[in-house]
C-alpha positions, -999 to +999 in steps of 0.1 A: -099-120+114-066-104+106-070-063+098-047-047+075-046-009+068-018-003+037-011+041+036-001+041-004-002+069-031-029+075-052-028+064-085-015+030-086-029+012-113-061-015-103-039-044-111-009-034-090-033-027-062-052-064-066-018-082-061-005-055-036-033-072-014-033-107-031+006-106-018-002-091+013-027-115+022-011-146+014+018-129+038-007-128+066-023-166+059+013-177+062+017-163+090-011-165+111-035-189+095-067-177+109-084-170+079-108-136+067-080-114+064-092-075+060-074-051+042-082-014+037-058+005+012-055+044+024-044+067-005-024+099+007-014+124-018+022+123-021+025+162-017+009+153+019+032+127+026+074+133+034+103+111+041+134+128+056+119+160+050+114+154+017+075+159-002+065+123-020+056+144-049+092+153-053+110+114-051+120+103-086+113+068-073+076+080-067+075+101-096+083+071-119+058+050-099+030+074-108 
């Protein structure tokens, strides 16, 4: 059984979360074709979260997201 942990922001609405793991899991079928694929989504505030040094909270791209 194929494990999956996905680190995303808080906030996403339901339905973009159901075919975040509806896409991911088809990806990993593809893939490996063992079947039961497990996927936990981990929600991280994106003031707790940086990329280059940079807060989440403070990306446009994130702030339009949310």
């Amino acid at each position: 059984m194929p494990v999956v942990f996905i680190d995303a922001p808080p906030g996403l609405p339901p339905k973009k979360k159901t075919t975040l793991m509806k896409k991911v899991t088809d990806a990993v079928e593809e893939a490996c074709q063992i079947g039961d694929t497990l996927i936990f989504l981990r929600e991280h505030e994106a003031q707790n979260v940086s990329m280059n040094g940079v807060a989440q909270s403070e990306n446009p791209r994130m702030k339009e997201l949310l």
